[in-house]
N, C-alpha and C positions, 0 to 999 in steps of 0.2 A: 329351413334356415340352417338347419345344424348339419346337414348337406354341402349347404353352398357354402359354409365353413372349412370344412373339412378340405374343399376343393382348392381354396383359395389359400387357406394355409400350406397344404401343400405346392403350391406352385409357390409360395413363397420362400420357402423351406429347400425346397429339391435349389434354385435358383442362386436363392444366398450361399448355397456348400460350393453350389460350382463355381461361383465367384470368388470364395473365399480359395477353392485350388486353383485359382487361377492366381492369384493373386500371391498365393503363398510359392507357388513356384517359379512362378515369369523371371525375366532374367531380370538380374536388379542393375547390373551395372553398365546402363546404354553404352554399345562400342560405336567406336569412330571409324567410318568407312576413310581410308587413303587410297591416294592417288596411285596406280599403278598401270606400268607400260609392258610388264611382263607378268605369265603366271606367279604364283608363288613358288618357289623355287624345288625342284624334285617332283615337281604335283603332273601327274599326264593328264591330259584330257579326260579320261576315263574316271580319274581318283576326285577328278574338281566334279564331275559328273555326280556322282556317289555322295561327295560332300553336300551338294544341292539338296539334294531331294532325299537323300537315302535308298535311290533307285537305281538301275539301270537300265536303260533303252535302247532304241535301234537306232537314236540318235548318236550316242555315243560308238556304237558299232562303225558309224562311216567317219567320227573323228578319229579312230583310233587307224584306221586308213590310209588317213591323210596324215597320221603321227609318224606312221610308219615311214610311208615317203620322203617325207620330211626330214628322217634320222638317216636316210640313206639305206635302207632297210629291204625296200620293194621300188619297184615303177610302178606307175598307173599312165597302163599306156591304153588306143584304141583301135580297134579292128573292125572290120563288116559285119562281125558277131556284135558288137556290143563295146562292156569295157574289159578289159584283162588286168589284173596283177600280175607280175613278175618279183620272185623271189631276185635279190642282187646278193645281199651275205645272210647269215646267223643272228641272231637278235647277239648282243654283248651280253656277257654274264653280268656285267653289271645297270644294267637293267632290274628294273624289277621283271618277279617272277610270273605275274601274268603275261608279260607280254611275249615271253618267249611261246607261252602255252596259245598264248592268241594268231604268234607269229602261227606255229603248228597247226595251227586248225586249218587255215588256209593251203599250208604247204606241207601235209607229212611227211614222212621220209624224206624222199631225195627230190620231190615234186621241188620244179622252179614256176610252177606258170598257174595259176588259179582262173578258170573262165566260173563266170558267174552265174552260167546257167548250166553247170556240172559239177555243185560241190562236193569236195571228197565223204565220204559214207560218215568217217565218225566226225563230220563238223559241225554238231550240235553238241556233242557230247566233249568236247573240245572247247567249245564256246561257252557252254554253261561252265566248265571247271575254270577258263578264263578270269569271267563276272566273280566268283567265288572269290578266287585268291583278288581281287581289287578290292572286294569287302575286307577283307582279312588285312591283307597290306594296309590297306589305309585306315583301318584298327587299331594295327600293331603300332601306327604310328601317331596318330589323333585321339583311340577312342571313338565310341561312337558318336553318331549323327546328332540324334538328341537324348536328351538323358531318358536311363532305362526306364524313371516314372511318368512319361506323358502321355504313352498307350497305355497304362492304367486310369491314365487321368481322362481322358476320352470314353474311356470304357465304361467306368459310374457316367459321365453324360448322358450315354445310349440307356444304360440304367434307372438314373432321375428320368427321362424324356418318355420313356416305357411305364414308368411308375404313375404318372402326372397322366398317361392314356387309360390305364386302366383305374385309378384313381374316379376321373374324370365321369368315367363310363357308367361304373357302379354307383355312385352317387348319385346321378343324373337321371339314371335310370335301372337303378338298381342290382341285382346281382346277375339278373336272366341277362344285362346287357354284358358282361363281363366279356362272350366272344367279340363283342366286335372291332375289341382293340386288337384282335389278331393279325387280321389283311393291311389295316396302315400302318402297322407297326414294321412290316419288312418294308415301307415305301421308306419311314422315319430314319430307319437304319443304314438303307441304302443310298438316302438322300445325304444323309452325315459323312458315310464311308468316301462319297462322291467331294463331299466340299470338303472334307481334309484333304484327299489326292489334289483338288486342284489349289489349295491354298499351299500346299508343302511342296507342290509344281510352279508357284506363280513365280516366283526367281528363275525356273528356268526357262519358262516359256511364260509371258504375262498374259499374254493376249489367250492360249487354253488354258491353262490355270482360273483365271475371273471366269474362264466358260464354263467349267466345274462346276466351280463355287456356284455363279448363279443355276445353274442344271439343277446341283444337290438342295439347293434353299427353294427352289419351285416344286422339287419331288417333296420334301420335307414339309412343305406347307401345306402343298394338295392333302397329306395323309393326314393333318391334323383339321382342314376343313372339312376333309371327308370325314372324320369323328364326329365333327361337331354335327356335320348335318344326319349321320346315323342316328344320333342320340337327339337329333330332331330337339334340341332347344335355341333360344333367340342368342343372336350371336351377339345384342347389346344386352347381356345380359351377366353381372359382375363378374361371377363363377366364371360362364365363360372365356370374356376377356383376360381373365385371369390365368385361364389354362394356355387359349393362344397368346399368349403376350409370355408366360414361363416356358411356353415352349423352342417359342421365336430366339427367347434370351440364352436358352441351353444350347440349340443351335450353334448362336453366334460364336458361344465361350469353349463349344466342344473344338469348334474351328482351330481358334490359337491357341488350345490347350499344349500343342506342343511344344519342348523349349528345346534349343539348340544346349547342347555342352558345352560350357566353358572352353575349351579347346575349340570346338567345331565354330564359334559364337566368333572366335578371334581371327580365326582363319577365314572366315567369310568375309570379313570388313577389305581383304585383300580381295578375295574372288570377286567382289563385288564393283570395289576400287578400279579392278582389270576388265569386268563387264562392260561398265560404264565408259570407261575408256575407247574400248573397241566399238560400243553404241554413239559416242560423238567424237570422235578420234579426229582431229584436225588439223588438215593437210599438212601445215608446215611444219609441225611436228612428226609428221608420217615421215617428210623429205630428211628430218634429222636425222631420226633411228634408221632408215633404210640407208643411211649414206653413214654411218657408223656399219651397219648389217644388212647388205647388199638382198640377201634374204631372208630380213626381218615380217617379211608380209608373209609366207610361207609359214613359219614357222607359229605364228599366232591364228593365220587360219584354221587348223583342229579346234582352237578351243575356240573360235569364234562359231564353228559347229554345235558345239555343248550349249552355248546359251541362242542358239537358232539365231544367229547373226552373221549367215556365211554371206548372206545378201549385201548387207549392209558392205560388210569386209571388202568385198571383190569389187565393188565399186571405186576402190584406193586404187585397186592393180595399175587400172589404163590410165590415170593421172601421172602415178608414179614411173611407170615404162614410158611414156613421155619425155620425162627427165633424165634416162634409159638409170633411176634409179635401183633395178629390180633384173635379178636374171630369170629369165623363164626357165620353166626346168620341162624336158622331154618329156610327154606324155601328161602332162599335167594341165595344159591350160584346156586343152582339150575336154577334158573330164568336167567342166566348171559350167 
């Protein structure tokens, strides 16, 4: 009896602290997503990238691409090989300063011409110092992603959900069971580390983001039924229920333990504003701005890259050039 106490106190205990940090830190003051037709203003593709997720990916890699073009910067032309860049000028010094360093990866020296299937030696080394200064830059200017306590807040999750396994174990079956919280325990952690990636990914991509999530909550669950059935007792049985049900709940709360920054928090209600927009973007509106900004379609295509909506985007082209509202640009439709 004095077992099955100990069991169920502590699932209750580990459960209530992480609700209480969650609780104690979550953002208090809901923002209001607005309507927007353009990025936020000075943001590249790459910085709205970063602001998402606090990532960087190969996604972002072919927006900055098509940024470039975009600016006048490169062509994206194509040949029997494949596709090519071509250098046209110098990134502007005022630019921020990765993109000069991004422009250089592609084009060292005096290189005009980038084939894709012969990158130059140090364009790794050049790409990573890239990604860097976008972290930095968009620091210097925001502040981080999310505040610097929600990876610690995450981190007692992985703690209470570890504690509640061997807890569980020792009780159940005393101290000789102690090893066997070891092998589920990297399923438990691996399955957490998985549903935060895909919950802190679901704004950029929704559709693999929830695939995460559910991946990490099926890994996450296997390791805590394979405890149960290690320790060989009934799983209607309160102790039990109690471990899988504090475990399921540490789970959930480690998920959205992370908060966005004040800064970051404000600035997304625009990101998200401009998401949305380019996701139901309606034609007669497309016919506005493109006939104010002959290539307005061009220029929101990068970021319509970042949130995996180039599909969607290009669908507007052939409507719009119909109207002959849109100028093609050399070497570009090609590429699509």
């Amino acid at each position: 009896m004095l077992n099955d106490l100990i069991v169920i106190g502590t699932s209750l205990v580990t459960v209530l602290f992480s609700l209480l940090l969650w609780l104690r830190y979550k953002s208090k003051d809901p923002q209001v997503k607005t309507v927007e037709f353009y990025p936020p203003e000075g943001l590249t593709p790459a910085e709205i990238g970063y602001a998402l997720d606090e990532k960087l990916e190969d996604r972002e890699v072919l927006s900055m691409v098509y940024y470039l073009a975009d600016k006048g910067y490169i062509s994206i032309e194509s040949d029997k090989k494949g596709i090519v860049l071509k250098k046209i000028k110098d990134v502007d010094e005022s630019e921020p300063k990765f993109l000069g360093t991004f422009m250089n990866a592609y084009f060292p020296g005096d290189a005009k011409v980038f084939d894709m299937k012969n990158a130059p030696k140090n364009f790794i080394e050049q790409f990573a110092q890239a990604w860097i200064q976008v972290q930095s830059g968009y620091e210097e200017k925001y502040g981080t992603v999310y505040k610097n306590e929600s990876f610690t807040r995450r981190f007692v999750c992985i703690l209470f959900a570890i504690i509640n396994m061997v807890v569980f174990c020792m009780e159940m079956k005393e101290f000789a069971a102690f090893a066997l919280a070891y092998v589920p325990a990297f399923f438990v952690i691996f399955g957490m580390l998985l549903g935060w990636k895909g919950y802190d990914n679901y704004q950029v991509n929704e559709k693999k983001g929830k695939g995460k999530i559910i991946l990490g909550a099926i890994l996450y669950e296997i390791a805590i039924v394979l405890i149960i059935l290690m320790v060989d007792v009934s799983i209607l049985k309160l102790p039990t229920l109690a471990f899988f049900g504090g475990e399921t709940a540490i789970f959930a709360l480690s998920i959205v333990m992370a908060t966005r920054s004040d800064k970051n928090a404000e600035l997304m209600m625009k990101i998200y504003g401009f998401r949305d927009f380019i996701k139901d973007a309606e034609y007669d509106k497309m016919v506005v701005l493109s006939q104010d900004d002959p290539e307005y379609y061009y220029h929101i295509y990068p970021y319509a890259i970042i949130f995996g909506m180039e599909g969607k985007w290009s669908k507007h082209l052939d409507k719009l050039a119909i109207q002959n509202l849109t100028i093609r640009r050399k070497g570009w439709e090609k590429t699509k």
